[in-house]
C-alpha positions as CSV (number, residue, x, y, z in Angstrom):
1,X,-54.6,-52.1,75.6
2,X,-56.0,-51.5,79.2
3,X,-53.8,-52.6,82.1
4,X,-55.1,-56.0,83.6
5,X,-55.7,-55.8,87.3
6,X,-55.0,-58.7,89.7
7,X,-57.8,-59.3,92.6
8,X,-56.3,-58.3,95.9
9,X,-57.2,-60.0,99.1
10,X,-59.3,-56.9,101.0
11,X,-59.7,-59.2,104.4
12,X,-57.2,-57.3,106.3
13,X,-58.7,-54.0,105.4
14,X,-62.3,-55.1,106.6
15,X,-60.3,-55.7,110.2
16,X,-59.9,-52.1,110.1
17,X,-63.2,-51.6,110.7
18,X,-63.7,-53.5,114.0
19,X,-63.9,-52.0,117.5
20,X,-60.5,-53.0,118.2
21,X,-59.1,-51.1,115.3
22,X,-61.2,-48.2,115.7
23,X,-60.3,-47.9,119.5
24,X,-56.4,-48.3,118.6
25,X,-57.0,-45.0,116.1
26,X,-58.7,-43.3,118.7
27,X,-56.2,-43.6,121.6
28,X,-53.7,-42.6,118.5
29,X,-55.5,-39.4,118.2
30,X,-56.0,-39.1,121.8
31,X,-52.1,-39.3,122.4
32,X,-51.3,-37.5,119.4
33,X,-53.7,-34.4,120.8
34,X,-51.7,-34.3,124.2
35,X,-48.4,-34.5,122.5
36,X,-48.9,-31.5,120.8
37,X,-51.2,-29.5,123.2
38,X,-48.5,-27.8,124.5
39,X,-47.4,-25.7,121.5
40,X,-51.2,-24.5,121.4
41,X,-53.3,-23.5,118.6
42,X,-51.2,-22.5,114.8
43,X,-50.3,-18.7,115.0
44,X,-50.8,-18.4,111.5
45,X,-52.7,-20.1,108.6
46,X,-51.7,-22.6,106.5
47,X,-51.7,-20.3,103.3
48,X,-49.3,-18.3,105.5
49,X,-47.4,-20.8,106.0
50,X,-46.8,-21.9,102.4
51,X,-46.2,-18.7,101.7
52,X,-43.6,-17.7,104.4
53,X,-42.3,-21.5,102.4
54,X,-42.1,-20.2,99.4
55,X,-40.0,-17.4,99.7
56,X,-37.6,-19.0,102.3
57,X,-37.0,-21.8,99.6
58,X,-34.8,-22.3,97.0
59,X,-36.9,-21.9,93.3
60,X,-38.4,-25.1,92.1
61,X,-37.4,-27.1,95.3
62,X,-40.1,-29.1,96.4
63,X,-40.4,-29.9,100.1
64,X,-42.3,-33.3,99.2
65,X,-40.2,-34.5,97.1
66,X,-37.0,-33.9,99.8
67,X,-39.3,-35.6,102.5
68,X,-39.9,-38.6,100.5
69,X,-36.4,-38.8,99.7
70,X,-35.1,-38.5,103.0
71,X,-37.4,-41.4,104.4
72,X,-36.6,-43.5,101.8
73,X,-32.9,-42.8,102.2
74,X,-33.7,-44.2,106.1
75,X,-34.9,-47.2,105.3
């Protein structure tokens, strides 16, 4: 038996969409760029980097899973 879906009310994404909104993300980005100017560009790539991860880690610990936990935990 299929799951039954319930409509959702999409008028609040549609806002996202307006010059307001996209002006608000753009400043974000804008502030967000200055923020982390300073540290410069990454020194290595992002392979490297879950690589260098990988071996610092404990086996089968998941960095995801301990973020989401410890936000969670914070609310």
């Amino acid at each position: 038996m299929a799951a039954s879906r319930t409509p959702r009310d999409t008028g609040n994404i549609a806002k996202l969409d307006t010059k307001k909104y996209l002006d608000k993300f753009k400043r974000t980005g804008e502030l967000a760029d200055r923020a982390l100017s300073r540290y410069g560009e990454p020194t290595m790539s992002l392979e490297e980097l879950r690589a260098a991860l990988d071996r610092e880690l404990p086996p089968g610990f998941s960095l995801t899973e301990f973020v989401l936990r410890e936000r969670e935990a914070a609310w």
